[in-house]
C-alpha positions as CSV (number, residue, x, y, z in Angstrom):
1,X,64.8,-55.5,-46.8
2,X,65.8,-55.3,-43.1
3,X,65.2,-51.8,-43.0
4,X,61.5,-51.9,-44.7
5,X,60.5,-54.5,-41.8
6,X,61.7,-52.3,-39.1
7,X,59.9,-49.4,-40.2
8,X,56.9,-52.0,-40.9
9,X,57.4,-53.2,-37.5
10,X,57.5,-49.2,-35.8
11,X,54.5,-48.4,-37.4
12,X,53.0,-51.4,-35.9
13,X,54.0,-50.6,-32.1
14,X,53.3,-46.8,-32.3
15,X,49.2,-47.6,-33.8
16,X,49.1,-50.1,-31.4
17,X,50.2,-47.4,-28.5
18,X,47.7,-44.9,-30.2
19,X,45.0,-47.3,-30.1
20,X,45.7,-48.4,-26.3
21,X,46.1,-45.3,-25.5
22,X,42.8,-44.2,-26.7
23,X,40.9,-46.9,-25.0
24,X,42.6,-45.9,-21.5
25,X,41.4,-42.2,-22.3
26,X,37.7,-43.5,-23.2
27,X,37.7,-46.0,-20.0
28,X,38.9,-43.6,-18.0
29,X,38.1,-40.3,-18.9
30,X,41.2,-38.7,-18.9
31,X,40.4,-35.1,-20.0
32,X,40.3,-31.8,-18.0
33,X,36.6,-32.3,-16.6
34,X,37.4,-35.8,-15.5
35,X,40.7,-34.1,-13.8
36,X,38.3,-31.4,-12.6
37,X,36.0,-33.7,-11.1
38,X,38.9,-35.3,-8.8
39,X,40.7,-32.5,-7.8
40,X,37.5,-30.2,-6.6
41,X,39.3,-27.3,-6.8
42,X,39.3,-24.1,-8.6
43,X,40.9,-20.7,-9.7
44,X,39.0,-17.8,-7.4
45,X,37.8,-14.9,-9.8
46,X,36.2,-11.5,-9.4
47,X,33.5,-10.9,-11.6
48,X,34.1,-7.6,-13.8
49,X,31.1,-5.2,-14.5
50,X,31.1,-3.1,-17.3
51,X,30.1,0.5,-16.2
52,X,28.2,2.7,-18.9
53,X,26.2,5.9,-18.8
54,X,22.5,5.0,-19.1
55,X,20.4,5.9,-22.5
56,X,23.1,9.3,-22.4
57,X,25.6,9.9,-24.4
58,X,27.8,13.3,-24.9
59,X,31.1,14.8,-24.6
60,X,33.3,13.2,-21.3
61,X,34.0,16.7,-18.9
62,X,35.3,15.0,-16.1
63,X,37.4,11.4,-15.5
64,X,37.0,11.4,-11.9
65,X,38.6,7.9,-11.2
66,X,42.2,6.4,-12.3
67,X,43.1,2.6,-12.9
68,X,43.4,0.8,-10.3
69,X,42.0,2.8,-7.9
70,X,39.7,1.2,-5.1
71,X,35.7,3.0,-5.3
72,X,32.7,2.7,-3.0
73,X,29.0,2.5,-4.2
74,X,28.1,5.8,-5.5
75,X,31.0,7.3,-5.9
76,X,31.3,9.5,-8.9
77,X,33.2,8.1,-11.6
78,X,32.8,10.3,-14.9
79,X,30.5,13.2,-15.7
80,X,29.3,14.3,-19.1
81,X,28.1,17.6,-21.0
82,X,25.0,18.8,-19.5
83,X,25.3,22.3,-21.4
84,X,22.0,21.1,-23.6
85,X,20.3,19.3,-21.2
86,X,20.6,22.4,-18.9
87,X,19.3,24.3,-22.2
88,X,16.3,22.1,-22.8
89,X,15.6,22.5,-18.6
90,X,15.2,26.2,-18.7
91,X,13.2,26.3,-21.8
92,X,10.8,23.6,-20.3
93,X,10.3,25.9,-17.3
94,X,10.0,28.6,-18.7
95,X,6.8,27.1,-21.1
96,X,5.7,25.8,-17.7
97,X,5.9,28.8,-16.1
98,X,4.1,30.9,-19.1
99,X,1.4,28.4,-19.0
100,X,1.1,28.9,-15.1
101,X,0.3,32.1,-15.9
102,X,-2.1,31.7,-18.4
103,X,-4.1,29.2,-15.8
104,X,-3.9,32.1,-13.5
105,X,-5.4,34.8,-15.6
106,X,-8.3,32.5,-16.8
107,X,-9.2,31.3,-13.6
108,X,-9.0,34.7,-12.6
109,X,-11.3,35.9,-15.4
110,X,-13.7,33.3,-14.9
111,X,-14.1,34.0,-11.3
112,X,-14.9,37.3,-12.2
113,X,-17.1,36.5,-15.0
114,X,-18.8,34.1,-12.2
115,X,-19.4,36.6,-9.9
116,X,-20.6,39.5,-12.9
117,X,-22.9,37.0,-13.5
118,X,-24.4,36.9,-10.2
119,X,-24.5,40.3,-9.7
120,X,-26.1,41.0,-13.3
121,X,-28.7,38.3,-12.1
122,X,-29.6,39.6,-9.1
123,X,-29.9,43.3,-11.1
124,X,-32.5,41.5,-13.2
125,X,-34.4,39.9,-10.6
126,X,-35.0,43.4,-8.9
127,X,-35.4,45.2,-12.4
128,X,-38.2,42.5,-12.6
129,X,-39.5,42.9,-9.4
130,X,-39.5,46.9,-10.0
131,X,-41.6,46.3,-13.1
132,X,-43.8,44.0,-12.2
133,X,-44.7,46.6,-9.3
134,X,-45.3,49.3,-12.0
135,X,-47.3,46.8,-13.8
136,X,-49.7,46.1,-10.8
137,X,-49.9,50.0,-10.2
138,X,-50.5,50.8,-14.1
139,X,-52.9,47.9,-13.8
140,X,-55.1,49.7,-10.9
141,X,-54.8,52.9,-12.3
142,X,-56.4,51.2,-15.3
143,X,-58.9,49.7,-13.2
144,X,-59.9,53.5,-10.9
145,X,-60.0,55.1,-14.8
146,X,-62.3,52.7,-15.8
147,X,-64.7,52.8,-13.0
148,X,-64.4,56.5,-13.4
149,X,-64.9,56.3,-17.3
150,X,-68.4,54.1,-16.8
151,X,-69.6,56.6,-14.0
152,X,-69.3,59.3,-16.1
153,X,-70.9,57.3,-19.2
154,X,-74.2,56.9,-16.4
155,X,-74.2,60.4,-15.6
156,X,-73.6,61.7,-19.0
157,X,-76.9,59.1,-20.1
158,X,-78.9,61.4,-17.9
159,X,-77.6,64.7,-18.6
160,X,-75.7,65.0,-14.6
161,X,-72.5,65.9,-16.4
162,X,-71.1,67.6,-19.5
163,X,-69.7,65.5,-22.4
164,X,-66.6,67.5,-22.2
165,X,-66.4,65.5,-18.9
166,X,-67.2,62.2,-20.1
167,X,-64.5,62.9,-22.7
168,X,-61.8,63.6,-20.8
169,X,-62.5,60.4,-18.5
170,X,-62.5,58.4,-21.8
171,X,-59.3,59.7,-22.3
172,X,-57.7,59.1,-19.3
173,X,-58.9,55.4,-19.9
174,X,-56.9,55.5,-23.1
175,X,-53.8,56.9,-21.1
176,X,-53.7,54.1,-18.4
177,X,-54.8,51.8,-21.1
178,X,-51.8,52.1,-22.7
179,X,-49.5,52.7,-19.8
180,X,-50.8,48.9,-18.8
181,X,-49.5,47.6,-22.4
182,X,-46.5,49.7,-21.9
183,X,-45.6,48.5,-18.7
184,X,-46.4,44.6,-19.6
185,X,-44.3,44.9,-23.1
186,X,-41.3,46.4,-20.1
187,X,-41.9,43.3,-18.4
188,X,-41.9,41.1,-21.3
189,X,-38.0,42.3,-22.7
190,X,-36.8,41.7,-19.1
191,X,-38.1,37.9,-19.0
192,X,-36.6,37.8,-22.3
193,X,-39.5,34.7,-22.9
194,X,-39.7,33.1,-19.6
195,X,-42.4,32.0,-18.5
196,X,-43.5,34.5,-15.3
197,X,-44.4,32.3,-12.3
198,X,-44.6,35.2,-10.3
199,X,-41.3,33.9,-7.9
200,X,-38.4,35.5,-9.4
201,X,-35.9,33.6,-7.3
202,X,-37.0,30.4,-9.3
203,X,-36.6,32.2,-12.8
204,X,-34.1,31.1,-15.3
205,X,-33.1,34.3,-17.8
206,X,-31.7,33.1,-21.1
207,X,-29.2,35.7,-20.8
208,X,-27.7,34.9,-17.5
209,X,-28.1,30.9,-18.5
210,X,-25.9,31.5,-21.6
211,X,-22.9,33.6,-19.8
212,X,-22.9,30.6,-17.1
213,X,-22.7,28.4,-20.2
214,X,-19.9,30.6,-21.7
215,X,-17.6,30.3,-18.3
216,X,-18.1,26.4,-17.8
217,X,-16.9,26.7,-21.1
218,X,-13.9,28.3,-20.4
219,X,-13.1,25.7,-17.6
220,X,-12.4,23.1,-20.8
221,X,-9.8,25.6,-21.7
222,X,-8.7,25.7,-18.0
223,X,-8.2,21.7,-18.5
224,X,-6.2,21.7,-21.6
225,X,-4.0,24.0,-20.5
226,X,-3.1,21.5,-17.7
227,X,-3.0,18.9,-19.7
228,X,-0.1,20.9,-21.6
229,X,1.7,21.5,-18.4
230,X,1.6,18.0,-17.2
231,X,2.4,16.9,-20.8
232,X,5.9,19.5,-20.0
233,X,6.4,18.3,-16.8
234,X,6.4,14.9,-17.7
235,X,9.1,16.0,-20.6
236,X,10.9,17.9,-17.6
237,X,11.2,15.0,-15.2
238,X,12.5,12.6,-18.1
239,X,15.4,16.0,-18.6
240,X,16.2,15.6,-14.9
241,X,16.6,12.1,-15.0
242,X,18.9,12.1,-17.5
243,X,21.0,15.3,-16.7
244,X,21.2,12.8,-13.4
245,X,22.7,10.2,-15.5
246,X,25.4,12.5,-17.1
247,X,26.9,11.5,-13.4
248,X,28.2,8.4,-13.5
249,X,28.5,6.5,-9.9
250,X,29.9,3.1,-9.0
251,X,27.0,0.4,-8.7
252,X,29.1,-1.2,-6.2
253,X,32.6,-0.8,-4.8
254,X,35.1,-2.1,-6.7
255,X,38.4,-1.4,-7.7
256,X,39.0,0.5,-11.6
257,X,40.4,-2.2,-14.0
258,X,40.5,-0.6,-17.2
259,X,39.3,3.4,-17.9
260,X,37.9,3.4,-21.8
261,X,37.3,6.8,-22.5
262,X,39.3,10.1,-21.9
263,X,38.0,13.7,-21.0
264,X,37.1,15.7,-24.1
265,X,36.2,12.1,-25.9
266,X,32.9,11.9,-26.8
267,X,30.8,9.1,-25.4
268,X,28.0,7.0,-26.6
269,X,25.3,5.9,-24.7
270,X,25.4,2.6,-22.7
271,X,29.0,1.8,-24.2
272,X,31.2,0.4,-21.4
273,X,33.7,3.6,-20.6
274,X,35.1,1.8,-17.3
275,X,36.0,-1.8,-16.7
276,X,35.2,-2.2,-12.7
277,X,36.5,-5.4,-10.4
278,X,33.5,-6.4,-8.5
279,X,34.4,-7.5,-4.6
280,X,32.1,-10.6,-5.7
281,X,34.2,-13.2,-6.2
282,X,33.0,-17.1,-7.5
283,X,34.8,-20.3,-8.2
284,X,34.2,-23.0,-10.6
285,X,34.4,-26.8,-9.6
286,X,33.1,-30.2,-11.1
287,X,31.8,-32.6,-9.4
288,X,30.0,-36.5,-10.4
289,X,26.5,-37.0,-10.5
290,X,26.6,-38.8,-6.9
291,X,28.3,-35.6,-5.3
292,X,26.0,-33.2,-7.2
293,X,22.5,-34.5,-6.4
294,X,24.0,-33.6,-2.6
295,X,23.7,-29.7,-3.7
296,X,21.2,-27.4,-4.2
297,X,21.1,-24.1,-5.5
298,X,21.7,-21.9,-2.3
299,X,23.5,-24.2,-0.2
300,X,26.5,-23.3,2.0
301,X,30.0,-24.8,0.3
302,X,33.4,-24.1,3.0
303,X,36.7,-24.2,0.6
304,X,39.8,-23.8,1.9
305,X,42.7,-21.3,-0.1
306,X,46.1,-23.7,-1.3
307,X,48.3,-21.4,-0.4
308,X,47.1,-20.8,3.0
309,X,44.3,-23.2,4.1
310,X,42.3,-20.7,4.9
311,X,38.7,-21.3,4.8
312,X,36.3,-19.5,2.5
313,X,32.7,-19.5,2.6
314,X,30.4,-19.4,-0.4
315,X,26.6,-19.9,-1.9
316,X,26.0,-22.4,-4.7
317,X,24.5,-19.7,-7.4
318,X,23.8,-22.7,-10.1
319,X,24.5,-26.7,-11.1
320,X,24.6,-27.3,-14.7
321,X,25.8,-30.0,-16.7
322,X,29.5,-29.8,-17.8
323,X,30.8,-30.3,-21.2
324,X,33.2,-33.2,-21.1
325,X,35.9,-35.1,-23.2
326,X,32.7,-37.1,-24.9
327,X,31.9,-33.8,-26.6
328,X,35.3,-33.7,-28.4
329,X,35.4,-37.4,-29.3
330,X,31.8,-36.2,-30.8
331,X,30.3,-39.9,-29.7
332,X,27.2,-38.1,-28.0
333,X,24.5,-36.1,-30.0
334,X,26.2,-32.4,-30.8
335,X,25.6,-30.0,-28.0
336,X,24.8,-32.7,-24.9
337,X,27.1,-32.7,-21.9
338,X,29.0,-35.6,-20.6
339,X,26.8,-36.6,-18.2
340,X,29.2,-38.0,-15.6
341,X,30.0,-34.3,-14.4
342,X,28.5,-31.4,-13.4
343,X,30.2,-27.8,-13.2
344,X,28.9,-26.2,-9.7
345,X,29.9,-22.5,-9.4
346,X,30.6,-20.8,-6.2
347,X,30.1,-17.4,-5.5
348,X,31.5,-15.6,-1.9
349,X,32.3,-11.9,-0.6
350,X,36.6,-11.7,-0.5
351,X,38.0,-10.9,2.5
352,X,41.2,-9.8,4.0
353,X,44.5,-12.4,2.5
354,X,41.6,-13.3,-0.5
355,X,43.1,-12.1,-4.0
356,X,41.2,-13.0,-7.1
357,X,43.7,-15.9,-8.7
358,X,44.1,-17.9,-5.5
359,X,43.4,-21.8,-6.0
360,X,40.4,-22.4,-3.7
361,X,39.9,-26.1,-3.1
362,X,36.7,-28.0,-1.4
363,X,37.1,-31.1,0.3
364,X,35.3,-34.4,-0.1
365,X,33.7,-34.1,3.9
366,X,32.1,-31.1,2.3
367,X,29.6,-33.8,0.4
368,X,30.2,-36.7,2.7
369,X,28.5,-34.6,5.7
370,X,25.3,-33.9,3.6
Protein backbone atom coordinates (compact mmCIF):
# COMPACT_ATOMS: atom_id res chain seq x y z
CA UNK A 1 0.00 0.00 0.00
CA UNK A 2 3.04 2.10 0.78
CA UNK A 3 4.52 1.40 -2.36
CA UNK A 4 1.23 2.28 -4.59
CA UNK A 5 1.17 5.90 -2.74
CA UNK A 6 4.78 6.58 -3.55
CA UNK A 7 4.46 5.86 -7.07
CA UNK A 8 0.92 7.90 -6.78
CA UNK A 9 2.85 10.57 -5.16
CA UNK A 10 5.98 10.57 -8.18
CA UNK A 11 3.56 10.79 -10.71
CA UNK A 12 2.23 13.75 -8.97
CA UNK A 13 5.69 15.76 -8.63
CA UNK A 14 6.95 14.82 -12.22
CA UNK A 15 3.20 16.35 -14.02
CA UNK A 16 3.51 19.01 -11.81
CA UNK A 17 7.36 19.74 -13.07
CA UNK A 18 6.05 19.06 -16.68
CA UNK A 19 3.31 21.42 -16.35
CA UNK A 20 5.62 24.22 -14.57
CA UNK A 21 7.93 23.73 -16.80
CA UNK A 22 5.76 24.37 -19.71
CA UNK A 23 4.44 27.53 -18.39
CA UNK A 24 8.20 28.87 -17.96
CA UNK A 25 8.82 27.85 -21.72
CA UNK A 26 5.44 29.67 -22.89
CA UNK A 27 6.24 32.84 -20.44
CA UNK A 28 9.42 32.98 -21.51
CA UNK A 29 10.06 31.72 -24.71
CA UNK A 30 12.60 29.47 -24.30
CA UNK A 31 13.23 27.98 -27.82
CA UNK A 32 16.06 28.48 -30.30
CA UNK A 33 14.57 31.80 -31.96
CA UNK A 34 14.01 33.26 -28.50
CA UNK A 35 17.89 32.10 -27.81
CA UNK A 36 18.59 33.62 -31.24
CA UNK A 37 17.11 36.74 -30.57
CA UNK A 38 19.50 37.31 -27.28
CA UNK A 39 22.56 36.13 -28.52
CA UNK A 40 22.64 38.15 -32.05
CA UNK A 41 24.99 36.08 -33.42
CA UNK A 42 25.37 33.77 -36.19
CA UNK A 43 27.24 30.94 -38.14
CA UNK A 44 29.06 32.90 -41.35
CA UNK A 45 28.27 30.82 -44.67
CA UNK A 46 29.26 30.97 -48.24
CA UNK A 47 26.56 30.74 -50.53
CA UNK A 48 27.13 27.67 -53.06
CA UNK A 49 26.09 28.10 -56.88
CA UNK A 50 25.32 25.38 -58.82
CA UNK A 51 27.20 25.66 -62.22
CA UNK A 52 25.48 23.99 -65.39
CA UNK A 53 25.97 24.21 -69.15
CA UNK A 54 23.16 26.48 -70.52
CA UNK A 55 20.16 24.77 -72.82
CA UNK A 56 23.52 22.29 -74.09
CA UNK A 57 23.99 19.07 -73.31
CA UNK A 58 26.59 16.40 -74.86
CA UNK A 59 29.41 14.31 -74.16
CA UNK A 60 32.11 16.01 -71.26
CA UNK A 61 35.75 16.31 -73.42
CA UNK A 62 37.48 18.17 -71.04
CA UNK A 63 37.28 18.57 -66.86
CA UNK A 64 39.43 21.49 -66.72
CA UNK A 65 39.08 22.16 -62.87
CA UNK A 66 39.73 19.81 -59.64
CA UNK A 67 38.01 20.01 -56.16
CA UNK A 68 38.93 22.32 -54.21
CA UNK A 69 40.65 24.32 -56.47
CA UNK A 70 40.37 28.21 -56.17
CA UNK A 71 38.78 29.89 -59.91
CA UNK A 72 38.34 33.46 -61.16
CA UNK A 73 35.33 34.78 -63.24
CA UNK A 74 35.64 33.27 -66.59
CA UNK A 75 37.79 30.76 -66.17
CA UNK A 76 37.06 27.64 -68.05
CA UNK A 77 35.76 24.97 -66.10
CA UNK A 78 34.53 22.00 -68.51
CA UNK A 79 34.06 21.80 -72.30
CA UNK A 80 31.70 19.62 -74.23
CA UNK A 81 31.39 17.82 -77.76
CA UNK A 82 31.15 20.37 -80.40
CA UNK A 83 31.81 17.73 -83.24
CA UNK A 84 27.94 18.33 -84.36
CA UNK A 85 27.59 21.72 -83.65
CA UNK A 86 30.77 22.23 -85.77
CA UNK A 87 28.78 19.99 -88.36
CA UNK A 88 25.57 21.86 -88.37
CA UNK A 89 28.14 25.37 -88.68
CA UNK A 90 29.66 24.39 -91.86
CA UNK A 91 26.49 23.14 -93.52
CA UNK A 92 24.74 26.52 -92.46
CA UNK A 93 27.50 28.33 -94.37
CA UNK A 94 27.72 26.64 -96.84
CA UNK A 95 23.60 27.09 -97.77
CA UNK A 96 24.54 30.70 -96.96
CA UNK A 97 27.19 30.91 -99.05
CA UNK A 98 25.25 29.03 -102.09
CA UNK A 99 22.48 31.43 -101.71
CA UNK A 100 25.07 34.38 -101.81
CA UNK A 101 25.68 33.25 -105.01
CA UNK A 102 22.47 32.85 -106.32
CA UNK A 103 21.76 36.77 -105.18
CA UNK A 104 24.78 37.52 -107.13
CA UNK A 105 23.90 35.86 -110.36
CA UNK A 106 20.28 37.41 -110.36
CA UNK A 107 21.33 40.69 -109.54
CA UNK A 108 23.66 40.26 -112.06
CA UNK A 109 21.17 39.12 -114.66
CA UNK A 110 18.77 41.75 -113.88
CA UNK A 111 21.25 44.46 -114.25
CA UNK A 112 21.85 43.19 -117.50
CA UNK A 113 18.35 42.60 -118.40
CA UNK A 114 17.95 46.47 -117.16
CA UNK A 115 20.35 47.76 -119.33
CA UNK A 116 19.14 45.20 -122.67
CA UNK A 117 16.21 46.88 -122.04
CA UNK A 118 17.39 50.33 -122.41
CA UNK A 119 19.37 49.68 -125.20
CA UNK A 120 16.42 47.65 -127.12
CA UNK A 121 14.34 50.91 -126.25
CA UNK A 122 16.41 53.26 -127.53
CA UNK A 123 16.74 50.81 -130.94
CA UNK A 124 12.96 51.26 -131.17
CA UNK A 125 12.83 54.82 -130.70
CA UNK A 126 15.26 55.43 -133.67
CA UNK A 127 13.63 52.39 -135.80
CA UNK A 128 10.57 54.68 -135.14
CA UNK A 129 12.16 57.73 -135.92
CA UNK A 130 13.63 56.05 -139.24
CA UNK A 131 10.17 55.06 -140.29
CA UNK A 132 8.29 57.74 -139.63
CA UNK A 133 10.91 59.66 -141.86
CA UNK A 134 10.17 57.09 -144.67
CA UNK A 135 6.65 57.70 -143.98
CA UNK A 136 6.82 61.53 -144.51
CA UNK A 137 9.00 60.93 -147.71
CA UNK A 138 6.52 58.12 -149.14
CA UNK A 139 3.93 60.59 -148.11
CA UNK A 140 5.39 63.48 -150.51
CA UNK A 141 6.25 61.33 -153.11
CA UNK A 142 2.57 60.47 -152.92
CA UNK A 143 1.73 63.96 -152.90
CA UNK A 144 4.48 65.05 -156.34
CA UNK A 145 2.72 61.72 -158.11
CA UNK A 146 -0.50 63.05 -157.64
CA UNK A 147 -0.04 66.46 -158.76
CA UNK A 148 1.77 64.82 -161.68
CA UNK A 149 -1.18 62.28 -162.18
CA UNK A 150 -4.04 65.37 -162.36
CA UNK A 151 -1.63 67.41 -164.76
CA UNK A 152 -1.51 64.75 -167.01
CA UNK A 153 -5.41 64.03 -166.67
CA UNK A 154 -5.69 68.14 -167.92
CA UNK A 155 -3.49 67.63 -170.70
CA UNK A 156 -4.71 64.28 -171.78
CA UNK A 157 -8.60 66.25 -171.62
CA UNK A 158 -7.16 68.33 -174.46
CA UNK A 159 -5.26 65.96 -176.48
CA UNK A 160 -1.40 67.84 -175.15
CA UNK A 161 -0.32 64.33 -174.22
CA UNK A 162 -0.66 60.66 -175.17
CA UNK A 163 -2.75 58.26 -172.95
CA UNK A 164 0.13 56.02 -172.74
CA UNK A 165 1.50 59.06 -170.70
CA UNK A 166 -1.43 59.65 -168.55
CA UNK A 167 -1.23 55.91 -167.86
CA UNK A 168 1.97 55.55 -166.68
CA UNK A 169 1.45 58.70 -164.28
CA UNK A 170 -1.67 56.80 -163.01
CA UNK A 171 0.51 54.14 -162.26
CA UNK A 172 3.10 55.70 -160.57
CA UNK A 173 0.19 57.11 -158.29
CA UNK A 174 -0.67 53.46 -157.53
CA UNK A 175 3.12 52.78 -156.68
CA UNK A 176 3.49 55.64 -154.11
CA UNK A 177 -0.02 54.95 -153.12
CA UNK A 178 0.86 51.87 -151.79
CA UNK A 179 4.40 52.57 -150.69
CA UNK A 180 2.41 55.25 -148.25
CA UNK A 181 0.20 52.23 -146.78
CA UNK A 182 3.27 50.21 -146.71
CA UNK A 183 5.26 52.50 -144.91
CA UNK A 184 2.27 53.47 -142.30
CA UNK A 185 1.44 49.57 -141.76
CA UNK A 186 5.79 49.59 -140.87
CA UNK A 187 5.02 52.19 -138.51
CA UNK A 188 2.15 50.67 -137.07
CA UNK A 189 4.03 47.01 -135.96
CA UNK A 190 6.80 49.27 -134.45
CA UNK A 191 4.19 51.21 -132.11
CA UNK A 192 2.87 47.89 -131.40
CA UNK A 193 -0.70 50.10 -130.60
CA UNK A 194 0.59 53.20 -129.10
CA UNK A 195 -0.91 55.93 -129.67
CA UNK A 196 1.80 58.18 -131.99
CA UNK A 197 2.17 61.68 -130.41
CA UNK A 198 4.72 62.35 -132.66
CA UNK A 199 7.52 62.71 -129.48
CA UNK A 200 9.07 59.35 -129.30
CA UNK A 201 10.95 60.12 -126.05
CA UNK A 202 7.42 60.30 -124.28
CA UNK A 203 6.32 56.82 -125.87
CA UNK A 204 5.57 53.80 -123.84
CA UNK A 205 6.17 50.39 -126.13
CA UNK A 206 4.19 47.51 -124.68
CA UNK A 207 7.20 45.44 -125.33
CA UNK A 208 9.71 47.30 -123.46
CA UNK A 209 6.91 48.02 -120.51
CA UNK A 210 6.48 44.21 -120.11
CA UNK A 211 10.44 43.18 -119.90
CA UNK A 212 10.68 46.14 -117.15
CA UNK A 213 7.70 44.38 -115.60
CA UNK A 214 9.49 40.95 -115.92
CA UNK A 215 12.82 42.30 -114.09
CA UNK A 216 10.95 44.19 -111.04
CA UNK A 217 9.69 40.92 -110.93
CA UNK A 218 12.60 39.20 -110.52
CA UNK A 219 13.66 41.68 -107.59
CA UNK A 220 10.66 39.66 -105.44
CA UNK A 221 12.92 36.71 -106.07
CA UNK A 222 15.93 38.80 -105.15
CA UNK A 223 13.95 39.46 -101.66
CA UNK A 224 13.03 35.91 -100.84
CA UNK A 225 16.25 34.79 -101.34
CA UNK A 226 17.36 37.12 -98.49
CA UNK A 227 14.83 36.35 -96.56
CA UNK A 228 16.25 32.61 -96.72
CA UNK A 229 19.59 33.85 -95.81
CA UNK A 230 18.69 35.91 -92.89
CA UNK A 231 16.24 33.02 -91.95
CA UNK A 232 20.06 30.89 -91.95
CA UNK A 233 21.84 33.28 -90.31
CA UNK A 234 19.63 33.70 -87.67
CA UNK A 235 19.80 29.61 -87.33
CA UNK A 236 23.74 30.23 -87.51
CA UNK A 237 24.05 32.73 -84.74
CA UNK A 238 21.78 30.62 -82.33
CA UNK A 239 24.78 27.46 -83.49
CA UNK A 240 27.49 29.92 -82.35
CA UNK A 241 25.87 30.78 -79.29
CA UNK A 242 25.59 27.48 -78.26
CA UNK A 243 28.93 25.97 -79.55
CA UNK A 244 29.93 29.07 -77.07
CA UNK A 245 28.18 27.45 -74.24
CA UNK A 246 29.81 23.93 -74.75
CA UNK A 247 32.58 26.18 -72.72
CA UNK A 248 31.83 26.34 -69.44
CA UNK A 249 33.30 29.47 -67.35
CA UNK A 250 33.12 30.38 -63.73
CA UNK A 251 30.20 33.12 -63.19
CA UNK A 252 32.28 34.31 -60.38
CA UNK A 253 35.46 33.25 -58.59
CA UNK A 254 34.98 30.75 -56.27
CA UNK A 255 36.66 27.88 -54.98
CA UNK A 256 35.35 23.96 -56.61
CA UNK A 257 33.27 22.20 -53.94
CA UNK A 258 32.13 19.18 -55.48
CA UNK A 259 32.92 18.17 -59.47
CA UNK A 260 29.55 16.05 -60.71
CA UNK A 261 30.47 14.72 -63.87
CA UNK A 262 33.57 13.06 -65.33
CA UNK A 263 35.21 13.40 -68.89
CA UNK A 264 33.63 10.93 -71.38
CA UNK A 265 30.21 11.20 -69.11
CA UNK A 266 27.63 12.50 -70.97
CA UNK A 267 25.94 15.58 -69.79
CA UNK A 268 22.46 16.96 -69.75
CA UNK A 269 21.61 20.38 -70.28
CA UNK A 270 21.30 22.77 -67.33
CA UNK A 271 22.08 19.83 -64.77
CA UNK A 272 24.49 21.14 -61.99
CA UNK A 273 27.99 19.32 -63.14
CA UNK A 274 30.01 21.52 -60.53
CA UNK A 275 29.20 22.59 -57.04
CA UNK A 276 31.15 26.24 -56.73
CA UNK A 277 31.83 28.12 -53.17
CA UNK A 278 30.84 31.68 -53.92
CA UNK A 279 33.29 34.38 -52.11
CA UNK A 280 29.70 35.86 -51.00
CA UNK A 281 29.37 35.11 -47.71
CA UNK A 282 25.88 35.98 -45.40
CA UNK A 283 24.96 35.46 -41.81
CA UNK A 284 21.71 34.83 -40.22
CA UNK A 285 20.54 36.65 -36.90
CA UNK A 286 17.16 37.35 -35.01
CA UNK A 287 16.32 40.09 -33.66
CA UNK A 288 12.68 41.63 -31.65
CA UNK A 289 10.31 43.69 -33.24
CA UNK A 290 11.84 46.93 -31.39
CA UNK A 291 15.43 46.18 -32.84
CA UNK A 292 14.03 45.30 -36.31
CA UNK A 293 11.88 48.33 -37.18
CA UNK A 294 15.73 50.06 -36.62
CA UNK A 295 16.74 48.22 -40.09
CA UNK A 296 16.06 48.56 -43.45
CA UNK A 297 16.82 46.64 -46.30
CA UNK A 298 20.31 47.98 -47.48
CA UNK A 299 21.59 49.20 -44.30
CA UNK A 300 25.23 48.89 -43.07
CA UNK A 301 25.39 46.03 -40.07
CA UNK A 302 29.45 45.90 -38.39
CA UNK A 303 29.77 42.24 -36.65
CA UNK A 304 32.60 41.30 -35.10
CA UNK A 305 34.25 37.32 -35.60
CA UNK A 306 34.24 35.17 -31.86
CA UNK A 307 37.26 33.95 -32.34
CA UNK A 308 39.11 36.99 -33.21
CA UNK A 309 36.95 40.23 -32.70
CA UNK A 310 37.55 41.11 -35.84
CA UNK A 311 35.09 43.37 -37.47
CA UNK A 312 33.05 42.42 -40.50
CA UNK A 313 31.11 44.60 -42.57
CA UNK A 314 27.78 43.60 -44.24
CA UNK A 315 24.39 44.81 -46.16
CA UNK A 316 20.97 43.84 -44.76
CA UNK A 317 19.74 41.85 -48.11
CA UNK A 318 16.09 41.09 -46.33
CA UNK A 319 13.94 41.19 -42.82
CA UNK A 320 11.34 38.59 -42.62
CA UNK A 321 9.43 37.25 -39.96
CA UNK A 322 10.95 34.19 -38.15
CA UNK A 323 9.25 31.06 -37.32
CA UNK A 324 9.24 30.68 -33.60
CA UNK A 325 8.57 28.12 -30.72
CA UNK A 326 4.60 29.33 -31.13
CA UNK A 327 4.62 27.42 -34.42
CA UNK A 328 5.48 24.07 -32.79
CA UNK A 329 3.22 24.49 -29.75
CA UNK A 330 0.68 25.09 -33.02
CA UNK A 331 -1.27 27.92 -30.69
CA UNK A 332 -1.14 30.42 -33.75
CA UNK A 333 -3.04 29.85 -37.18
CA UNK A 334 -0.70 27.13 -39.23
CA UNK A 335 1.93 28.84 -41.28
CA UNK A 336 2.18 32.47 -39.21
CA UNK A 337 5.46 33.41 -37.53
CA UNK A 338 5.96 34.17 -33.99
CA UNK A 339 5.73 37.64 -34.20
CA UNK A 340 8.14 38.56 -31.41
CA UNK A 341 11.18 37.93 -33.81
CA UNK A 342 12.35 38.62 -36.96
CA UNK A 343 15.26 36.64 -38.83
CA UNK A 344 17.63 39.58 -40.59
CA UNK A 345 20.18 38.05 -42.98
CA UNK A 346 23.50 39.53 -43.60
CA UNK A 347 25.34 39.32 -46.57
CA UNK A 348 29.39 40.65 -46.83
CA UNK A 349 32.52 39.96 -49.30
CA UNK A 350 35.14 37.54 -46.93
CA UNK A 351 38.32 38.70 -46.50
CA UNK A 352 41.73 37.65 -45.41
CA UNK A 353 41.32 35.47 -41.52
CA UNK A 354 37.29 35.21 -42.84
CA UNK A 355 36.47 31.25 -43.31
CA UNK A 356 32.94 30.32 -43.96
CA UNK A 357 31.90 28.56 -40.36
CA UNK A 358 33.26 31.41 -38.11
CA UNK A 359 30.56 32.59 -35.43
CA UNK A 360 30.02 36.27 -36.41
CA UNK A 361 28.37 38.16 -33.65
CA UNK A 362 26.65 41.85 -33.76
CA UNK A 363 26.43 43.95 -30.82
CA UNK A 364 23.50 45.65 -29.22
CA UNK A 365 25.31 49.57 -30.02
CA UNK A 366 24.75 48.30 -33.53
CA UNK A 367 20.80 49.16 -32.94
CA UNK A 368 21.22 51.47 -30.03
CA UNK A 369 23.21 54.08 -32.36
CA UNK A 370 20.29 54.06 -34.94
Amino acid sequence: MDLKKKSFRMGIVLLSLFFIGGIILLYKGNDAIALAVEKKAGILTAEQVKVAFDSVGGRLTCEAVKEAQNVKKGDILMVLDSTDIDLSIAKIKAQIAQIDAQINALNGSIKIGYAKTDTNEKQSFRQIDQQREALNSARATYENKLLDYNRKVELASVGAIAQSELDNAQMNLNVAQANVAREEQSLATLLAGVNDTGNTDELNLPLITQARSELDNKQYDVQSLIGQKQFLEAELRELEVNKERLILRASEDGKILKVLAKEGEMVAANVPVILLESKRCYYDIYLSEEQAVKLAEGDTVIGKTVADKKDIEGTVRFITPAPGFADLKMTREKGQADLSAFQVRIYTERENGILPGMTVEVTKDEFTKR
